[in-house]
C-alpha positions as CSV (number, residue, x, y, z in Angstrom):
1,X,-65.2,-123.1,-27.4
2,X,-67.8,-124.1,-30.4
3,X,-66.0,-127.2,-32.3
4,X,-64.9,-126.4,-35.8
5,X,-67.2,-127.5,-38.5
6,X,-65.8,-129.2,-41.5
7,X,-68.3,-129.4,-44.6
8,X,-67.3,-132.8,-46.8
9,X,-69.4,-131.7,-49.7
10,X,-69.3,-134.8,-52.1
11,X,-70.1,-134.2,-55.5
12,X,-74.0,-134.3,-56.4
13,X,-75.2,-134.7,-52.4
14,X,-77.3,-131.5,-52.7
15,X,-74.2,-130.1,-51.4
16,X,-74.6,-126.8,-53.2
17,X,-78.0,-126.2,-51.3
18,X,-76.5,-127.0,-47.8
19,X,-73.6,-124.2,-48.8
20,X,-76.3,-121.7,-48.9
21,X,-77.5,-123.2,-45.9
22,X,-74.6,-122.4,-44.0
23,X,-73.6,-119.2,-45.7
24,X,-77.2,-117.9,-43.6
25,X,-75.5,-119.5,-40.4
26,X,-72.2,-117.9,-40.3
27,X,-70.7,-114.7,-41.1
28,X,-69.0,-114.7,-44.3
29,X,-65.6,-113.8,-42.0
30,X,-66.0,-116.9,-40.3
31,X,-66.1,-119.2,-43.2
32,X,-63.3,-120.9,-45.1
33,X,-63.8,-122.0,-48.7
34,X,-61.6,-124.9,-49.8
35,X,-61.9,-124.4,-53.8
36,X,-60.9,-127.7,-55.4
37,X,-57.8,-125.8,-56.8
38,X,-56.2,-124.8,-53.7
39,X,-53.8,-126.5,-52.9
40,X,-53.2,-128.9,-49.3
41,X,-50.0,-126.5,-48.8
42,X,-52.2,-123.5,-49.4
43,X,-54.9,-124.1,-47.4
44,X,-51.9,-125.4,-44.2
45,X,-50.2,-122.3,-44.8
46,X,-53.9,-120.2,-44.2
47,X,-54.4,-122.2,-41.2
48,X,-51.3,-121.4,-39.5
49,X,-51.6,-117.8,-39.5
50,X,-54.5,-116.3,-37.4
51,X,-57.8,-116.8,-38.0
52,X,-61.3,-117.1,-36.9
53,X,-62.9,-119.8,-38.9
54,X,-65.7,-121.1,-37.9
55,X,-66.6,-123.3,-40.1
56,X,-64.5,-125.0,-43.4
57,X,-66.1,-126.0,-46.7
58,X,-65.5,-127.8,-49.7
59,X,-64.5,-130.6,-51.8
60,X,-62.3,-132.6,-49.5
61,X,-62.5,-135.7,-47.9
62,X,-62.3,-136.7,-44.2
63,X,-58.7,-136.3,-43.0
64,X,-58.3,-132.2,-43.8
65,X,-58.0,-131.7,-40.2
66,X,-55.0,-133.3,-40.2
67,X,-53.6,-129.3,-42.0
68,X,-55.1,-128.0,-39.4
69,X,-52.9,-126.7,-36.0
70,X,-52.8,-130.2,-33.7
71,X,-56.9,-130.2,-32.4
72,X,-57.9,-132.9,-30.1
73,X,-61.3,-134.6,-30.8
74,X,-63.2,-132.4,-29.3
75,X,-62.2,-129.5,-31.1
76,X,-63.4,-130.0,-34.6
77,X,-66.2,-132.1,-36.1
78,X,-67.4,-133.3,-39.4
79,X,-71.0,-132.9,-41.4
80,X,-71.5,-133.8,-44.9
81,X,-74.9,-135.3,-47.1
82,X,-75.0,-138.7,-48.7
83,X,-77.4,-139.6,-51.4
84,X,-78.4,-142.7,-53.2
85,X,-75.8,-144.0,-55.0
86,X,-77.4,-144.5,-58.2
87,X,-78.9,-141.3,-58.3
88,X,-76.0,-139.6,-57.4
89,X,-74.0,-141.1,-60.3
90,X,-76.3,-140.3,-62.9
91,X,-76.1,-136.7,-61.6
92,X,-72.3,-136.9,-61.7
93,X,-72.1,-138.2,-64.8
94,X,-74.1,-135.7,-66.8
95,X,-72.3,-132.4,-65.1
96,X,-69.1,-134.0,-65.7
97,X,-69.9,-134.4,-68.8
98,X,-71.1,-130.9,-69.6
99,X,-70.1,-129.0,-66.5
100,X,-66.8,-129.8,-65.3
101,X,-63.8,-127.6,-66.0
102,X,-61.7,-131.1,-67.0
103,X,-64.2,-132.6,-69.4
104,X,-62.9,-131.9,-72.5
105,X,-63.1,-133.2,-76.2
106,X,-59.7,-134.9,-75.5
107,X,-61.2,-136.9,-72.7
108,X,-64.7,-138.2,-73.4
109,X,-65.7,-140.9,-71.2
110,X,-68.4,-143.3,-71.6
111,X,-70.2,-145.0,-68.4
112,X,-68.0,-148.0,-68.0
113,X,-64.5,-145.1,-68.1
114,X,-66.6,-142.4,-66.0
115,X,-67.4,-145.0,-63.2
116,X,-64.3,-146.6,-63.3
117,X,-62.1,-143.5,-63.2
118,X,-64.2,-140.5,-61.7
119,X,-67.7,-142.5,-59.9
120,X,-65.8,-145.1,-58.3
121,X,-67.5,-145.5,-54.9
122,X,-66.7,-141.9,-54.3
123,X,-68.6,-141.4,-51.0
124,X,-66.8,-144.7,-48.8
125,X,-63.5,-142.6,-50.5
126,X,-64.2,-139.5,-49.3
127,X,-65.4,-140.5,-45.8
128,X,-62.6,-143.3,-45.8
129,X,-59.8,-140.4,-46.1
130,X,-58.5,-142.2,-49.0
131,X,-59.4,-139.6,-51.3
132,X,-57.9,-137.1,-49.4
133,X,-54.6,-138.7,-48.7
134,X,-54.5,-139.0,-52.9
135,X,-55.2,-135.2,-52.5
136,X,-52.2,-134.5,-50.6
137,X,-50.1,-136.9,-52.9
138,X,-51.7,-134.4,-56.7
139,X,-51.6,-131.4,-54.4
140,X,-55.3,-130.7,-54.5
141,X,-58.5,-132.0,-55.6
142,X,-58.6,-130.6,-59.1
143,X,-54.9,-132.5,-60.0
144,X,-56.5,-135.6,-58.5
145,X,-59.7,-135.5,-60.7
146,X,-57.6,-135.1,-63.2
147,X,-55.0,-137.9,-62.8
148,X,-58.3,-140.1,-62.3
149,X,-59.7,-139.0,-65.8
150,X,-56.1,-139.7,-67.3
151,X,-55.2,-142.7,-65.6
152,X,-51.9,-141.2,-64.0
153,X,-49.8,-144.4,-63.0
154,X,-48.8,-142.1,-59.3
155,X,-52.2,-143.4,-58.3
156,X,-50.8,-146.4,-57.3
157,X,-52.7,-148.5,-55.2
158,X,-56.0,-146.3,-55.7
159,X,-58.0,-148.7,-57.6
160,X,-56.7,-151.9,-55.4
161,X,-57.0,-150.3,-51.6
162,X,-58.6,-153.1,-49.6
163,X,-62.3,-152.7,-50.4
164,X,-63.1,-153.8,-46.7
165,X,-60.6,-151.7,-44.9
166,X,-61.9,-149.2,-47.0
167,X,-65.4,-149.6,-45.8
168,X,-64.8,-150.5,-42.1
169,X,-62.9,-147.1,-41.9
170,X,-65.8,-144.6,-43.9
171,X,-68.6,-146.8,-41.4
172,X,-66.2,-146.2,-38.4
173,X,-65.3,-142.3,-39.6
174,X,-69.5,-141.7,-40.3
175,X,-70.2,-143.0,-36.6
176,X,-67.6,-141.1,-34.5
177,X,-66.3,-138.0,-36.3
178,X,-69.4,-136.7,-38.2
179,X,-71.4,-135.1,-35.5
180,X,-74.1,-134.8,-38.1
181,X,-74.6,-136.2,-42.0
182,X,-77.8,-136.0,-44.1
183,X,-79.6,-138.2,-46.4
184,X,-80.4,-136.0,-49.5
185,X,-83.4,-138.0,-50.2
186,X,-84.6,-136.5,-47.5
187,X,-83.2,-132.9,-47.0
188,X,-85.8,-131.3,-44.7
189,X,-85.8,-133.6,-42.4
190,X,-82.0,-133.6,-42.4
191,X,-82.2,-129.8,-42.0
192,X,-84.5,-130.2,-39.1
193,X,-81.8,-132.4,-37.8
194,X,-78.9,-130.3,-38.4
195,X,-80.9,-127.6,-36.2
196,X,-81.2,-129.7,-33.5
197,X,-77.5,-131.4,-33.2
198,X,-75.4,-128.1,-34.2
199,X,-78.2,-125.3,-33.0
200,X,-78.2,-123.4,-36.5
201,X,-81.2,-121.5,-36.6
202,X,-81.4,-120.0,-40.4
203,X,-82.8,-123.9,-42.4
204,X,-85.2,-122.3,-45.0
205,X,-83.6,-123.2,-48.1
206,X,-84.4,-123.4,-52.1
207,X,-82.7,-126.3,-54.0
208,X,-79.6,-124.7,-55.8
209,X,-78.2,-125.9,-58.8
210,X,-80.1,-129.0,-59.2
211,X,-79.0,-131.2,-61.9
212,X,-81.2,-130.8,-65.4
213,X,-78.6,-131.9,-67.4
214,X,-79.6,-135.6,-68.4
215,X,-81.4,-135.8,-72.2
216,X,-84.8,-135.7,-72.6
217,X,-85.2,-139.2,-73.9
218,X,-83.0,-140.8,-71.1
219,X,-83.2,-144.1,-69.7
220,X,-81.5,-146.0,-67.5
221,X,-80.5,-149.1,-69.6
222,X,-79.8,-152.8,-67.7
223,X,-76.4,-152.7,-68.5
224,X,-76.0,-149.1,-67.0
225,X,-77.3,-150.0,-64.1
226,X,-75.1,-152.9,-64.3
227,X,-72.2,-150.9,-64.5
228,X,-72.6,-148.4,-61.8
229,X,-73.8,-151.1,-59.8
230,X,-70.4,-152.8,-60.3
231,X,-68.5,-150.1,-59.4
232,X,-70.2,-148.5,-56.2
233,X,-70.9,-151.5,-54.4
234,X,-69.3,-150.1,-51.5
235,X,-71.4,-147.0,-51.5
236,X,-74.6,-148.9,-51.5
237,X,-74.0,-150.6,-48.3
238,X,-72.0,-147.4,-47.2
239,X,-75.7,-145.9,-47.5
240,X,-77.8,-148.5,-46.5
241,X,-75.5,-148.3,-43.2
242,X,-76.1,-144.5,-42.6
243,X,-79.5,-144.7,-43.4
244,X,-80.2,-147.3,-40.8
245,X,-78.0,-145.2,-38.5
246,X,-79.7,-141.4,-39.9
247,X,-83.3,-143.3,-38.9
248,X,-81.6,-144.0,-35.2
249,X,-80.2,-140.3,-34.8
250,X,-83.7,-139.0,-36.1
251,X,-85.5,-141.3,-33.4
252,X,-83.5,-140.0,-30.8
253,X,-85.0,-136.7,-31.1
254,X,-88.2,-137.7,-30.1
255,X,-91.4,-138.4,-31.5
256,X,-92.2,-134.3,-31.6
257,X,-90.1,-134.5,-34.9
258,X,-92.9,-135.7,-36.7
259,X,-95.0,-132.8,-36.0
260,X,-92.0,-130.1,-36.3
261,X,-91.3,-131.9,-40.1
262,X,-94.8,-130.6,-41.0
263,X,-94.6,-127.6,-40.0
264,X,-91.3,-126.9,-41.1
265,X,-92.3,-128.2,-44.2
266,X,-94.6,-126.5,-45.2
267,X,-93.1,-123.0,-43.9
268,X,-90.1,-123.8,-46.5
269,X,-92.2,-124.8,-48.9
270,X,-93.8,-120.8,-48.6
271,X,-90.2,-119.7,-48.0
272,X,-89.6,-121.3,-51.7
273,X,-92.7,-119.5,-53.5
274,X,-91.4,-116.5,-52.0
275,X,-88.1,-116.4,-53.0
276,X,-86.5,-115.9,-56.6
277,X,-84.1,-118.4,-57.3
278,X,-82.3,-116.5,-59.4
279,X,-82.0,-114.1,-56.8
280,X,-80.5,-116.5,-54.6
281,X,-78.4,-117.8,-56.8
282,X,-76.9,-114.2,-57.8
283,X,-76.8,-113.9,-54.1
284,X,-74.8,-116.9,-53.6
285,X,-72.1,-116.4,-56.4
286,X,-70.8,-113.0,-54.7
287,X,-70.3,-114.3,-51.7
């Protein structure tokens, strides 16, 4: 039996692009979509009847197989993309701040509030679990945002969890339960990767709904830096971990990767001038 494939996609991680990605890998049938307003119960209550998913997707963290009918290890794995931490708050920032179905005149947050409440090392939370169990205690993903933006005192110990535990356990999650995890910076050769540790066969890709949001005249001030760097230190050496341990997994392949990058490459780059985003996009939004 193939092992069930559960898609972490983290806000901003080029996780929209890796959706199509897998929409050209599995039969529509076979796919379950975990919107961010479904709720935990919801989605348990899905699982329990019969099914043929193949694959589950969304924004959830690690710890969603625990709805799942009891699986042992080997049953089910985990994928997902991590970007640059700096990069990916920046892009956060500017869709919440125009794109997000919660932002609203009400709550306008600056960059100090936005980390502190919404950017708050999100990737060692989601990989942790912690930002699913929170999930399970707002009833799905879209109450928890929410209760982040508005500083809901159920969130408890959210902002205090032991910052190593925290760590140790999104480190120890990446190594043994994500069969495979990306580096945006560096998506082809992720692709590439995928192929080869899962066995997909469909990797051309266009990027999809890149962010474009940020001013024209922006600039990344000291003392915006200073605050995203304050509150993502754990995701900067969460991805200076997985990069060091991406670089291993990519090694291990072989040095024939090199040449297939190239290629690849270069065949996706065609694939790109061929193909209409908008088409794609149009594509993607019916399915």
């Amino acid at each position: 039996m193939e092992k069930l494939v559960i898609f972490v996609h983290i806000p901003k991680t080029a996780g929209t692009t890796m959706r199509l990605v897998i929409q050209q890998n599995y039969s529509e049938k076979n796919i379950y979509h975990h919107h961010s307003q479904i709720s935990s119960e919801v989605a348990q209550q899905v699982f329990s009847s019969q099914h043929n998913f193949q694959i589950i997707k969304g924004n959830l963290g690690f710890g969603f197989h625990e709805l799942l009918p009891p699986l042992s290890p080997n049953d089910f794995t985990y994928i997902t993309m991590l970007r640059d931490p700096i990069q990916r708050t920046i892009s956060h920032y500017y869709y919440y701040q125009q794109e997000s179905p919660i932002s609203t005149p009400e709550y306008p947050l600056d960059w100090d509030e936005f980390c502190g409440r919404v950017a708050n090392n999100l990737m060692t939370r989601f990989l942790s679990g912690l930002e699913f169990y929170y999930e399970r205690v707002f009833g799905c993903y879209f109450n928890l945002h929410l209760a982040k933006v508005k500083e809901d005192k159920r969130l408890g110990g959210y902002y205090h969890y032991s910052p190593e535990q925290m760590l140790a356990l999104a480190k120890r999650n990446l190594t043994e339960y994500f069969r495979f995890f990306g580096i945006t910076e560096k998506f082809e050769a992720s692709m590439l990767l995928l192929k080869k540790t899962l066995g997909w066969k469909k990797m051309y890709f266009t990027p999809m709904n890149k962010g474009e949001k940020k001013p024209l005249d922006f600039d990344l001030s000291p003392t915006t830096l200073a605050i995203i760097n304050r509150y993502n230190e754990l995701d900067i050496e969460l991805y200076q971990y997985a990069q060091v341990l991406f670089e291993q997994r990519i090694s291990e392949q072989g040095d024939d990767l090199d040449q297939e990058l190239q290629k690849f490459q270069a065949k996706n780059q065609r694939y790109s001038l061929l193909v209409n985003s908008q088409q794609v996009q149009e594509m993607f939004n019916k399915r």
